[in-house]
C-alpha positions in Angstrom: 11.2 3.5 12.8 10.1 6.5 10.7 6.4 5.8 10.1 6.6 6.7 6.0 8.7 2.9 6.7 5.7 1.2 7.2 3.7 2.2 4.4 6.0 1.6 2.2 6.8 -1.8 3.7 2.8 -2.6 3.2 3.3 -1.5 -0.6 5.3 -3.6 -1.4 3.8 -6.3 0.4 0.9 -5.2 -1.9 2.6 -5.3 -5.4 3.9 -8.8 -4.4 0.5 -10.5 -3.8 -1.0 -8.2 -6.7 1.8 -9.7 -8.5 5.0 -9.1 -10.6 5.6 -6.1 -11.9 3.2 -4.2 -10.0 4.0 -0.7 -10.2 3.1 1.9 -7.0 0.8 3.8 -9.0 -1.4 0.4 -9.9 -4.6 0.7 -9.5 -4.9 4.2 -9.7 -2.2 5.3 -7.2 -3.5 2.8 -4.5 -0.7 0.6 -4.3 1.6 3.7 -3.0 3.0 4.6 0.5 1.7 7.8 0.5 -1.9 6.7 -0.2 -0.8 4.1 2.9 0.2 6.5 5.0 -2.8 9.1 4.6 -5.6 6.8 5.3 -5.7 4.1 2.8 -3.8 1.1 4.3 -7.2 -0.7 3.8 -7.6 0.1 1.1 -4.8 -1.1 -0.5 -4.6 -4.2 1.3 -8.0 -5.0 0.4 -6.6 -4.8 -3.2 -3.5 -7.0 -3.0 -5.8 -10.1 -0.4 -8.2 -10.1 -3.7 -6.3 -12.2 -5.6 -6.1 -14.9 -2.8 -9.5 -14.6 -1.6 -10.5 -18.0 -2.4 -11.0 -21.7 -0.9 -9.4 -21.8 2.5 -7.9 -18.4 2.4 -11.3 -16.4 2.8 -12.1 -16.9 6.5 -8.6 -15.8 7.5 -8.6 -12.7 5.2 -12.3 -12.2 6.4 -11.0 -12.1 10.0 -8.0 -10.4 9.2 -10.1 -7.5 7.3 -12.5 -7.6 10.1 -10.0 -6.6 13.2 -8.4 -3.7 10.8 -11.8 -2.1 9.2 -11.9 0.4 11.7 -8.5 1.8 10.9 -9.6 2.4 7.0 -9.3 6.3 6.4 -6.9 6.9 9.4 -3.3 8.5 8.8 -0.4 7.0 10.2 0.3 10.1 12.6 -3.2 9.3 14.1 -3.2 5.3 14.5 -0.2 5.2 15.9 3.5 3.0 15.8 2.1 0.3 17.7 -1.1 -0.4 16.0 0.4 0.0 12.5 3.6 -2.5 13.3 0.6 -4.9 14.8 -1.1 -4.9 11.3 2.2 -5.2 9.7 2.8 -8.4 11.2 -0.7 -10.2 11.1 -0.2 -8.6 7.1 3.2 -10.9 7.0 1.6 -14.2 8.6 -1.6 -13.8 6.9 0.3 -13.9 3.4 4.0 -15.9 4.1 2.1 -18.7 2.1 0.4 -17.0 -0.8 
């Protein structure tokens, strides 16, 4: 899969838990594939878990945050399919029930 794929899977994972009607350019352009893509996955999901980071959901999203801090400011190209697919799916189990 073309790697622009992911990033704009993980945005629109982000408008959902940011809520409806979440447009890309929310928050200042952070909720955008292209901001994804060029280093700011992290970012951006850091800004859609806010809203659920409460009561039982804050350990998870702690631990989930925790095991991808170290890719925050790292371009697609550079991390890699496998790495970005692995955070893609912790992203979908983390959330299914928010």
């Amino acid at each position: 899969m073309n790697l622009h794929q992911y990033a704009v899977y993980i945005e629109q994972r982000v408008r959902s838990l940011i809520g409806k009607g979440t447009e890309r350019y929310a928050l200042g352009g952070i909720v955008n594939s292209d901001f994804i893509e060029y280093g700011g996955m992290v970012t951006a999901i850091c800004a859609g878990l806010v809203k659920h980071y409460q009561g039982e959901n804050v350990e998870s999203i702690d631990k989930f945050l925790e095991e991808i801090s170290e890719y925050n400011g790292v371009r697609f190209i550079d991390l890699g399919e496998s790495k970005i697919v692995e955070v893609c799916d912790k992203l979908k189990k983390l959330t299914e029930n928010f």
